[in-house]
C-alpha positions in Angstrom: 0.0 0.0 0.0 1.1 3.2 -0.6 1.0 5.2 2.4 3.3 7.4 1.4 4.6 10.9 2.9 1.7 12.3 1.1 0.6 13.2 5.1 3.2 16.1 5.1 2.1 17.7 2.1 0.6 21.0 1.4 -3.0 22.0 0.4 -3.4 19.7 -2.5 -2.3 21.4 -6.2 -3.5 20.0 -9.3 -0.3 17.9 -9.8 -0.6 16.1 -6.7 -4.2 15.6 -6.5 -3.3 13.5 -9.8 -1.3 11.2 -7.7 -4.1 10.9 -4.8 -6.6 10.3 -7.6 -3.8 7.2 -9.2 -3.9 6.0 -5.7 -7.5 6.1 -5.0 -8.1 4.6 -7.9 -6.0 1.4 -7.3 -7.3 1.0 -3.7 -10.4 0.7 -5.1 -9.3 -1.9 -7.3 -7.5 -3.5 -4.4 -10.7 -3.6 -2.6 -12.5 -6.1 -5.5 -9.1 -8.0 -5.4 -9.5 -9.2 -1.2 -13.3 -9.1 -1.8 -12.7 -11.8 -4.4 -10.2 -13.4 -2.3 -13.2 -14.1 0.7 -16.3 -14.2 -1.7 -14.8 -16.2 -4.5 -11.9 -17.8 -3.9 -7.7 -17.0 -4.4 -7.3 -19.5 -7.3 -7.5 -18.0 -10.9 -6.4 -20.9 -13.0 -6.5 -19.7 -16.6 -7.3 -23.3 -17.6 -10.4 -23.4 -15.4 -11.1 -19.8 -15.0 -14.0 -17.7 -16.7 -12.4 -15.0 -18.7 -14.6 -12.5 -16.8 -13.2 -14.3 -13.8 -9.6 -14.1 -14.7 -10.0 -10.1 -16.0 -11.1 -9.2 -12.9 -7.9 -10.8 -11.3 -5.9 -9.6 -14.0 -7.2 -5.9 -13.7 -6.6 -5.7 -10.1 -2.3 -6.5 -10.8 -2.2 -2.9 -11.3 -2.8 -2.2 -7.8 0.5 -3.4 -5.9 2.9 -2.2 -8.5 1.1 1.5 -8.2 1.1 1.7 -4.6 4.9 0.4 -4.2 5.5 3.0 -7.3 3.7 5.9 -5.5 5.2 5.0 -2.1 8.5 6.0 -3.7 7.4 9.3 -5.4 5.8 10.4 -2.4 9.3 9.7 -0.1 11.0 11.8 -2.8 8.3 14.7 -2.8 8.8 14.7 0.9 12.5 15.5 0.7 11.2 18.2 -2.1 9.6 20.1 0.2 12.8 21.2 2.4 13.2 18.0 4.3 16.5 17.9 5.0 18.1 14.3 4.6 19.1 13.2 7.7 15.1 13.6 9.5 14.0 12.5 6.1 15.8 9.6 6.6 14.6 9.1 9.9 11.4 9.4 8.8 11.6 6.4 6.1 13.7 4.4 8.8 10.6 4.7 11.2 7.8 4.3 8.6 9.6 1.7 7.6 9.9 -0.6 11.2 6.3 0.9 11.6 4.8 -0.5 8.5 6.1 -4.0 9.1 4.7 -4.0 12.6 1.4 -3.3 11.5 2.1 -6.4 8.8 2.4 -8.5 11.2 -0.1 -7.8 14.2 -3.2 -5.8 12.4 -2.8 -7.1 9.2 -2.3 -10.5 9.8 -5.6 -10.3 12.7 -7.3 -9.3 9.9 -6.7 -12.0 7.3 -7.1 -14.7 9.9 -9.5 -13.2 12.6 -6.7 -15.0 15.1 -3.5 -14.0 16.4 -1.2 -16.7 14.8 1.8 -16.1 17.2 3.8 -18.6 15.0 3.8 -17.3 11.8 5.0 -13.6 10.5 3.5 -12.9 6.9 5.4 -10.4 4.6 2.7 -8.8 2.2 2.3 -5.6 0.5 3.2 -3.7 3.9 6.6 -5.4 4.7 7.4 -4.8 1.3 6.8 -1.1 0.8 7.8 -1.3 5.2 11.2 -3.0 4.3 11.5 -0.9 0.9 11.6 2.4 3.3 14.2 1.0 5.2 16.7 0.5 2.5 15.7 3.6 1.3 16.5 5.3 4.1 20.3 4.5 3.8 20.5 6.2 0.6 18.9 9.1 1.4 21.1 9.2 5.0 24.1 9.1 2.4 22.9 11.8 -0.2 22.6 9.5 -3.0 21.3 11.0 -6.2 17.6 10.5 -7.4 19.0 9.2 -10.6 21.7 6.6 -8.9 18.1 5.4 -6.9 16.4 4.5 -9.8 18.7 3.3 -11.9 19.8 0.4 -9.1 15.7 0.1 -9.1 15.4 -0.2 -12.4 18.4 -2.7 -12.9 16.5 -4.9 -10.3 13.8 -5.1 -12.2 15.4 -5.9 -15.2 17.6 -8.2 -14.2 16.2 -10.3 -11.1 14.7 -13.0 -13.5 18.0 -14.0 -14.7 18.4 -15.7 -10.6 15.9 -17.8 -12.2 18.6 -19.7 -14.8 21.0 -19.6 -12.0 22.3 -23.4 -11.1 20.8 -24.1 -7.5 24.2 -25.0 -5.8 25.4 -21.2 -6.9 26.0 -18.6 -4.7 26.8 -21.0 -1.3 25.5 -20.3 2.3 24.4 -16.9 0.4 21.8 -18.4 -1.5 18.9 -19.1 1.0 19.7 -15.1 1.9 18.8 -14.4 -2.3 16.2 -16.4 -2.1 14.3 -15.2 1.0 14.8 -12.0 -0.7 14.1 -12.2 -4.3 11.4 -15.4 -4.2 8.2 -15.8 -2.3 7.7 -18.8 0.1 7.5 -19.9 3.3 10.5 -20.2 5.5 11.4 -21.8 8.5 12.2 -19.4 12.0 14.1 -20.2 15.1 11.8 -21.1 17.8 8.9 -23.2 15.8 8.3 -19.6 13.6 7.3 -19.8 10.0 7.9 -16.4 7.6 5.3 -16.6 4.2 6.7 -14.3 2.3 4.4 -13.5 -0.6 5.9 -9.7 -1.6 10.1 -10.1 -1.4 11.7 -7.6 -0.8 14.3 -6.6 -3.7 11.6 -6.8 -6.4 9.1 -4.4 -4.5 12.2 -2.1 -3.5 13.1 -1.8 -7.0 9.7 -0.1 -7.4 9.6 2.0 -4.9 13.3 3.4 -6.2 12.1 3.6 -9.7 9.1 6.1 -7.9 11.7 7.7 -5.5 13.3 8.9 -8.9 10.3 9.0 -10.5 9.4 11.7 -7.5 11.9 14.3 -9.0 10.2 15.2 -12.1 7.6 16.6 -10.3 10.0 19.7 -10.0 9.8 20.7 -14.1 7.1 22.5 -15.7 3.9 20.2 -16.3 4.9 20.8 -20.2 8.0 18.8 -19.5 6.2 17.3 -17.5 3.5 15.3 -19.2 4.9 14.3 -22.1 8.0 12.4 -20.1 5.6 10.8 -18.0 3.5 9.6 -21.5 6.5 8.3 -23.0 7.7 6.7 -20.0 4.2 4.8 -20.7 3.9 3.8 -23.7 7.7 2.9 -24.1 6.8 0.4 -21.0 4.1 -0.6 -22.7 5.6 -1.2 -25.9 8.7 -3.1 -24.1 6.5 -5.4 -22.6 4.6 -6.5 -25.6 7.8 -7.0 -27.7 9.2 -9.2 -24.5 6.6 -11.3 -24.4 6.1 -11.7 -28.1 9.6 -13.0 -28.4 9.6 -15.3 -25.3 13.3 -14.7 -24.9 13.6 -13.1 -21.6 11.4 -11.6 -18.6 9.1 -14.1 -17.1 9.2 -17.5 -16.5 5.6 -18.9 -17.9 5.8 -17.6 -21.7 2.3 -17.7 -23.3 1.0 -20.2 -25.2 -1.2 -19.9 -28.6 -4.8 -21.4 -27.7 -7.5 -22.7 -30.0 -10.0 -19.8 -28.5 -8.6 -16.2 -29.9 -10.0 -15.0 -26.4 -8.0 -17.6 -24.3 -4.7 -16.7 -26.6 -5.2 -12.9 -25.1 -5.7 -13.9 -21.5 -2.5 -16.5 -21.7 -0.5 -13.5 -23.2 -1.6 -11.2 -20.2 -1.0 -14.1 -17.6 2.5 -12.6 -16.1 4.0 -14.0 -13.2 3.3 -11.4 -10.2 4.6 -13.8 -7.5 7.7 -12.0 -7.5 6.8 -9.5 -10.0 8.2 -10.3 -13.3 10.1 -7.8 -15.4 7.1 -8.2 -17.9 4.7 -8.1 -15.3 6.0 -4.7 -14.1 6.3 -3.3 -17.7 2.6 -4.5 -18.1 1.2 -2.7 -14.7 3.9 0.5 -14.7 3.7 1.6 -18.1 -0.7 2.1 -17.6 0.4 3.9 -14.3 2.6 6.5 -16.2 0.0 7.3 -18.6 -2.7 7.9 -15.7 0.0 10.1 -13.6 0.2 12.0 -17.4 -3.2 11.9 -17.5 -4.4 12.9 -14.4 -1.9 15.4 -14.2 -4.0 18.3 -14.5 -6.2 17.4 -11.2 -9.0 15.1 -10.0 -11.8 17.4 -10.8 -15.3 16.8 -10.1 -15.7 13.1 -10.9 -12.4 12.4 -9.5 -13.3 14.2 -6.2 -13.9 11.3 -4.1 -11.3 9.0 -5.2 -8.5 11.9 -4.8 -10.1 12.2 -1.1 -9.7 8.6 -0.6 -5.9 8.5 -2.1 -5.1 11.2 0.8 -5.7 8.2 3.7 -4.5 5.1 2.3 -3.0 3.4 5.5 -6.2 4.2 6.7 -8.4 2.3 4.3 -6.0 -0.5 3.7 -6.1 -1.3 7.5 -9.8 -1.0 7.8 -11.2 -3.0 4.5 -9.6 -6.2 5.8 -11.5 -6.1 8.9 -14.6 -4.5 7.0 -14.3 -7.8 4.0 -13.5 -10.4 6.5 -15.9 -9.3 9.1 -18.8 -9.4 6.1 -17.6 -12.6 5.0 -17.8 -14.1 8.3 -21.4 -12.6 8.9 -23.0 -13.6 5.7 -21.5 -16.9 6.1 -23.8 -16.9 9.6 -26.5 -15.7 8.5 -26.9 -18.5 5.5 -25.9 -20.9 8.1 -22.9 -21.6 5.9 -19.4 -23.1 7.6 -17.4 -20.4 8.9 -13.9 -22.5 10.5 -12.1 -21.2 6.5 -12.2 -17.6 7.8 -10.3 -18.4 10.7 -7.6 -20.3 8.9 -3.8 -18.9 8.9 -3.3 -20.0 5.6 -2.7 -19.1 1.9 -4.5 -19.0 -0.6 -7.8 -17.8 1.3 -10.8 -20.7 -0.2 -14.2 -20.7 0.6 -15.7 -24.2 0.4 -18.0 -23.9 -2.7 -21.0 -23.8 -0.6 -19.8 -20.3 0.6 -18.9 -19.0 -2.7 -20.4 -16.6 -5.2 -20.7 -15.9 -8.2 -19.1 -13.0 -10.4 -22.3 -10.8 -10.6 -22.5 -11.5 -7.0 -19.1 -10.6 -6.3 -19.3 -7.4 -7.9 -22.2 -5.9 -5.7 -20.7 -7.5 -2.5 -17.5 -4.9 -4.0 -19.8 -1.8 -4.6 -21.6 -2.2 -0.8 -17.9 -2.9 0.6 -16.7 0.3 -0.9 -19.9 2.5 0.1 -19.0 1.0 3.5 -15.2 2.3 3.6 -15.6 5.4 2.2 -17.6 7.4 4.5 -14.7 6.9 7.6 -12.0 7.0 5.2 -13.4 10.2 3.7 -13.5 11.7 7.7 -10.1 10.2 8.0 -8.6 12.1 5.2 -10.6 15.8 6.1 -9.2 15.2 10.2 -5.8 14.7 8.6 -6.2 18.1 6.3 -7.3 19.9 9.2 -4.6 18.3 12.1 -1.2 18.7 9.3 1.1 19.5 12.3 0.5 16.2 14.3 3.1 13.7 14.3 1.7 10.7 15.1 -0.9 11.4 12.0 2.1 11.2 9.8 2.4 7.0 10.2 -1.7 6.4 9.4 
């Protein structure tokens, strides 16, 4: 999630209102991911799934690679704003440490509606959490914006190649690559088991790529706009040629299907679990053209969204318990077994009794979000009016 130094900012301007809208957007495209996840089920097997089931999976992918991508621009406009380094630091060190705390005791309550002493989980928090910590260190050291995203964006282009890498390479150093570049559970001192689904070097690369990204938010909005639309549709246009060719960038290439429609879906099926470097071409370059295009403000119709982009921790905190917590009752109130909502473990199934259908899962989405954003939109206005208040700064 993105939550972002976007608490420090000023009155909102039309260029950053663009970047709350991005954001609200995506969370509310997260929101009909995790509804999915309780009212339908994790799995989307292309062989089995509906293509309106597998679209609405595919659509919300966008959502993890914006917020990690915004999370960065929003440390860099931070530092924009007269921050020197060293509190800026401090602030990203803290934010950090903060964010994977809340990963692993309100977060994890939620998805499991039990404590789980025995197991830590490392999702989209620890990895934007443990992405603010490392960034930290080269903001603490003065490192350039451009140095930043250039070690992000070699990440990202080169992580797949650990895939071809011989499995004795690397020594008592390679357990240490994988924790860190490949999802999984692993095994902790003291009976402890870490699922990692987000690792960390992948997500950081992100959040670097933003961190520079950040900067241009200095030049004109001529400049401006046009760098950002480029940025897009070169992304874009990477992506497609990369998986066209097969040679390089994820490690399930698409396969030609007797259904036209099927071919399509097999061609967008990128591996997010880590993020591939087509995957992140596929999700980034769309998130450049919509910074380009919402550029100019949120207006009107964006209104609400921009207002919820101004409190993400906020709402990502509170839909797990709002999704879970409506699972749980409408499983009670059709009588339906409820013991799978209080299971720590991945993927989150409902026994098919308890599941729905796509129409169905669309409306449960629409009353979920009318649900969130009344106290998210309070959450945001309290934060606009109370802009001196520390503690304010990590919600």
């Amino acid at each position: 999630m993105s939550q972002s130094s976007e608490a420090e900012a000023p009155s909102p301007s039309p260029r950053l209102e663009g970047v709350d809208l991005l954001r609200g957007l995506v969370m509310v495209l997260m929101v009909l991911d995790h509804t999915r996840d309780f009212f339908v089920g994790s799995s989307v097997d292309l062989d089995r799934a509906t293509p309106g089931l597998f679209l609405t999976r595919w659509v919300t992918h966008f959502c993890a690679p914006t917020f990690a991508l915004l999370a960065g621009v929003g440390a860099r406009l931070a530092g924009g704003r007269g921050t020197a380094p060293g509190p800026l630091a401090r602030s990203l060190l803290t934010r950090g440490l903060w964010l994977i705390l809340l990963e692993a005791t309100v977060v994890k309550f939620g998805l499991f509606f039990r404590p789980s002493p025995s197991l830590l989980v490392g999702l989209v928090l620890w990895a934007i959490g443990g992405a603010f910590v490392l960034l930290s260190a080269f903001v603490a050291t003065r490192t350039p914006g451009w140095v930043v995203g250039l070690i992000g964006a070699a990440v990202i282009a080169l992580h797949n190649g650990f895939d071809r890498l011989p499995p004795d390479l690397g020594g008592a150093l390679r357990p240490l690559a994988t924790f860190l570049l490949r999802p999984g559970e692993y095994p902790l001192p003291g009976g402890m088991t870490a699922f990692i689904g987000y690792p960390l070097l992948p997500w950081f690369a992100v959040v670097a790529v933003g961190y520079w990204l950040g900067g241009i938010y200095g030049m004109e909005a001529g400049r401006r706009r046009p760098l950002l639309t480029w940025l897009g549709l070169a992304a874009i246009g990477l992506f497609a040629a990369l998986r066209a060719s097969g040679v390089y960038g994820d490690p399930r290439p698409w396969q030609p299907e007797a259904d036209p429609t099927r071919t399509i879906l097999s061609f967008l099926n990128c591996t997010k679990y880590p993020p591939s470097l087509q995957f992140l071409l596929m999700t980034l370059g769309p998130a450049f053209l919509a910074l380009a295009a919402f550029d100019r403000g949120a207006g009107t119709a964006g209104g609400p969204l921009a207002t919820l982009g101004r409190a993400p921790l906020f709402f990502y905190l509170l839909q797990w318990y709002v999704i879970h917590g409506l699972a749980l009752a409408v499983a009670l109130a059709r009588g339906e077994p409820t013991g799978w909502l209080f299971v720590d473990a991945f993927p989150i199934e409902p026994p098919p009794s308890s599941a729905f259908g796509l129409p169905s899962l669309y409306l449960w989405w629409l009353l979920i979000l009318a649900i969130l954003y009344f106290p998210s939109a309070w959450f945001a206005r309290y934060k606009d009016r109370n802009r001196g208040s520390t503690w304010l700064r990590y919600l």
